[in-house]
PLY file of the C-alpha trace (Angstrom):
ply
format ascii 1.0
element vertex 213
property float x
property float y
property float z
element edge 212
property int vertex1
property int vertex2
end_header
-5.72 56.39 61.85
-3.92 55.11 58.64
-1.31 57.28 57.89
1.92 56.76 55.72
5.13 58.61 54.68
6.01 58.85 51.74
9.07 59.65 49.81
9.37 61.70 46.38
12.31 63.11 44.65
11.96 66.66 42.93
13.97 69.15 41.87
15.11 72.23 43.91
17.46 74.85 43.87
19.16 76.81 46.46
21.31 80.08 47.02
25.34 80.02 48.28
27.02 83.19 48.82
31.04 83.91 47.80
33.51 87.00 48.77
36.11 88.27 46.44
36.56 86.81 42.89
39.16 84.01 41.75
41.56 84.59 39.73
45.13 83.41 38.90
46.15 85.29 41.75
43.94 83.49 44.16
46.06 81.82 47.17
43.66 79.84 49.18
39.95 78.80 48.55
37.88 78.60 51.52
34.94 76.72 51.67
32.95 77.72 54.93
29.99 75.89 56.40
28.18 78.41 58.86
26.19 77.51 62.47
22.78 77.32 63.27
20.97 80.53 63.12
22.97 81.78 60.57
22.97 82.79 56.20
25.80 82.38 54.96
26.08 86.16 53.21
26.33 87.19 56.93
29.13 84.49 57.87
31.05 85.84 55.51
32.13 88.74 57.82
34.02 86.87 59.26
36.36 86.37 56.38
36.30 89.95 55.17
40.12 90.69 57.00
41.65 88.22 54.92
44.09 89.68 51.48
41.12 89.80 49.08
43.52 89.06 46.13
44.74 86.03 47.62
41.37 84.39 49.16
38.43 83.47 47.55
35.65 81.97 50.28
32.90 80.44 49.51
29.98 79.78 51.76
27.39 77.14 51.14
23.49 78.29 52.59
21.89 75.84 54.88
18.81 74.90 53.27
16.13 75.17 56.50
14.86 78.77 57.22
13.28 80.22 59.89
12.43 83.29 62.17
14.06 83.67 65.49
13.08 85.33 68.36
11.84 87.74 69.61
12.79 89.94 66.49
12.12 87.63 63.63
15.57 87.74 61.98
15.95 84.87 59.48
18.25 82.41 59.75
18.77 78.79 59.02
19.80 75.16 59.87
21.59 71.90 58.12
20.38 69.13 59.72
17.85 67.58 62.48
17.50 64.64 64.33
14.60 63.72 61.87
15.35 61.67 58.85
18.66 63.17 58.89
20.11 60.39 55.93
17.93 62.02 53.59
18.40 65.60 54.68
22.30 64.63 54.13
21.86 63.20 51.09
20.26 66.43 49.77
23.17 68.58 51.16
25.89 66.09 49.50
24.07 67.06 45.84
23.82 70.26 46.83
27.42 70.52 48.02
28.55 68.48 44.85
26.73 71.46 42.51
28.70 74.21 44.03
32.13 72.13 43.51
30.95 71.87 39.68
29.75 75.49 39.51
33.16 76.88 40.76
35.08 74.82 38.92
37.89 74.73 42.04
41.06 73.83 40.68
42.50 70.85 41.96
46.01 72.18 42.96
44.13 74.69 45.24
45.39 75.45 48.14
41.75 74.37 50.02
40.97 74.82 53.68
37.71 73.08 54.52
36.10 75.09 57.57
32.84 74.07 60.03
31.56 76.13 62.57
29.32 74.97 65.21
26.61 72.83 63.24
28.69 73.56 60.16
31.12 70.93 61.38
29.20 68.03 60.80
28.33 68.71 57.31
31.41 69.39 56.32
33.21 66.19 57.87
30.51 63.85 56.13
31.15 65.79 52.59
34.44 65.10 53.54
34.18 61.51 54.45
31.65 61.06 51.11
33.10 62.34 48.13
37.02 62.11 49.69
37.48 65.51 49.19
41.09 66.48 49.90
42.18 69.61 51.25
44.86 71.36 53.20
43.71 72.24 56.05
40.43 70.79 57.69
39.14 73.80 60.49
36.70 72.34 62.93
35.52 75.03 65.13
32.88 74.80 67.89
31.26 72.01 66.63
30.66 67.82 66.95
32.38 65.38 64.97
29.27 63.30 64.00
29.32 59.53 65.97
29.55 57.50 62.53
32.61 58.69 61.54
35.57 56.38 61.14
39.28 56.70 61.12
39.18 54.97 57.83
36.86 57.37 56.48
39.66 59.79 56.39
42.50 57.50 55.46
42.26 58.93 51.85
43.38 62.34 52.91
46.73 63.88 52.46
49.50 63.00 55.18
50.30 67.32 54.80
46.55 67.98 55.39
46.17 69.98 58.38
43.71 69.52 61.35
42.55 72.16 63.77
39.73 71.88 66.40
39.36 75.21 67.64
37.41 75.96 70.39
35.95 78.64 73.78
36.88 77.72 76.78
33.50 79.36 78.47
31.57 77.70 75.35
28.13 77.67 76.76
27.35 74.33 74.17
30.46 72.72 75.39
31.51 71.72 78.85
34.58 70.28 79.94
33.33 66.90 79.60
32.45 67.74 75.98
35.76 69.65 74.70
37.33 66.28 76.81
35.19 64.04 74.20
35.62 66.02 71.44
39.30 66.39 71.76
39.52 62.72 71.97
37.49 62.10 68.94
39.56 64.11 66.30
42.56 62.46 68.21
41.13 59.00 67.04
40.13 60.23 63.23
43.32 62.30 62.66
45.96 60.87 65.42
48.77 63.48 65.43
48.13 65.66 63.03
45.24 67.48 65.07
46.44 70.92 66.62
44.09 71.82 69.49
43.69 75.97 69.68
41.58 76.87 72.46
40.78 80.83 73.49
39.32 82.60 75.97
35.20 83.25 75.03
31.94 81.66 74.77
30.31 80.20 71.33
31.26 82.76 68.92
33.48 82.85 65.85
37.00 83.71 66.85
38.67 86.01 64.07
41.93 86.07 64.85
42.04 82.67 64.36
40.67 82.34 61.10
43.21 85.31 60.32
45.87 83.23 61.77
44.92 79.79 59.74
47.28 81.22 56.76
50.34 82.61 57.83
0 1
1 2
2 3
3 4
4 5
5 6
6 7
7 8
8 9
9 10
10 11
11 12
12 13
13 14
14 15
15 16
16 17
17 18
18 19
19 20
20 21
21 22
22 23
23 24
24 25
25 26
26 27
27 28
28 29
29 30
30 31
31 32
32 33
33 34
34 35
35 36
36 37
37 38
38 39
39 40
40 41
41 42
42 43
43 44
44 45
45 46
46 47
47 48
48 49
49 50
50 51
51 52
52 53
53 54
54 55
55 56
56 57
57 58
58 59
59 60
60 61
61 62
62 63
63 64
64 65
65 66
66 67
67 68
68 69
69 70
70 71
71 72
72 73
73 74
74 75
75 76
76 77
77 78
78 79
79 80
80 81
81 82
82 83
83 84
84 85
85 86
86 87
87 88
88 89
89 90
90 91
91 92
92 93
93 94
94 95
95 96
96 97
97 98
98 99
99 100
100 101
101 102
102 103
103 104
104 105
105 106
106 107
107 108
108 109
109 110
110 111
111 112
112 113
113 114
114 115
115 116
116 117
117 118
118 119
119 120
120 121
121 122
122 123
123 124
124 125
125 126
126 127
127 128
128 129
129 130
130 131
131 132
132 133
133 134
134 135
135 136
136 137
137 138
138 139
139 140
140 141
141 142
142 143
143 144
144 145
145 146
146 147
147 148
148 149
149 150
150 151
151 152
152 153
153 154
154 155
155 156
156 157
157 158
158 159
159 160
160 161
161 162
162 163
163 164
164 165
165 166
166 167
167 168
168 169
169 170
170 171
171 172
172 173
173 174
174 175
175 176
176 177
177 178
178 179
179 180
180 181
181 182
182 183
183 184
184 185
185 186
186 187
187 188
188 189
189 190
190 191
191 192
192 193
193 194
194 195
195 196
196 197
197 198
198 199
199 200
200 201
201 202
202 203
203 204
204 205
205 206
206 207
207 208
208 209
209 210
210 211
211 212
């Protein structure tokens, strides 16, 4: 057998969804990177309690889709185990066209939020393109293993972090929410505010509700 891989480049496009509209009124941008299993015109639910005249989210769509059982729904994924420099790579461009598209104004007010598998691709964005924001909202997720302290040396010394978490989080033991606590502890020393609650791997609400007052 004489196989090879092979590598192309092509062009592609993709779909992102966006709740309310931005205008000079417009508070806080949020830009939301949903879990596994999810599109992100459903994750925006959770963002529908917030003023509408003061936040505009925005919610990038994870570019794998597929049926899960047993009844089919769609959903989707970021990133596998399997080449997963060049799946990033594709996510960073893709990322990069949204920024352009919305033309976010650079005095926003921007919190940066990952849930579950979300987290990861929004701390490399982060770490890539030194994108600044004010508050940085990791929530069920892992803080990929090649990240750096320095990698985040860039950001603002009044950026916010918050690694929120379920204490019956059926993805993360003790041992884990231990080692995960300890990593954004090494990346973001004191600035890291550690909000657990009470429930298993879901989004918490009130939380996200609570992020802006």
């Amino acid at each position: 057998m004489n196989s090879h891989e092979k590598e192309i480049t092509y062009k592609t496009s993709n779909s992102y969804s966006t709740l309310n509209t931005f205008t000079k009124r417009t508070k806080t941008v949020w830009f939301v990177c949903h879990g596994m299993g999810y599109l992100s015109r459903y994750f925006l639910r959770y963002f529908k309690d917030l003023n509408p005249e003061e936040n505009y989210i925005i919610a990038p769509q994870a570019p794998s889709k597929y049926y899960i059982q047993p009844k089919m729904h769609v959903g989707a994924n970021w990133l596998t185990r399997d080449n997963t420099k060049a799946g990033m790579d594709n996510i960073l461009n893709y990322f990069d066209a949204i920024f352009e598209t919305e033309t976010i104004p650079n005095d926003a007010n921007l919190i940066v939020f990952g849930y579950s598998q979300g987290v990861s691709v929004a701390m490399r964005y982060m770490a890539k393109r030194k994108l600044q924001c004010s508050q940085l909202v990791l929530h069920s997720g892992g803080i990929p293993k090649e990240l750096t302290a320095e990698d985040f040396e860039y950001i603002s010394k009044d950026t916010k972090v918050k690694l929120i978490y379920g204490t019956e989080d059926e993805y993360l033991d003790e041992a884990r929410i231990e080692q995960e606590s300890t990593r954004a502890k090494e990346l973001f020393g004191e600035r890291v505010t550690i909000l657990p609650f009470e429930g298993k791997h879901v989004v918490n609400v009130n939380y996200i509700n609570a992020l802006i007052k």
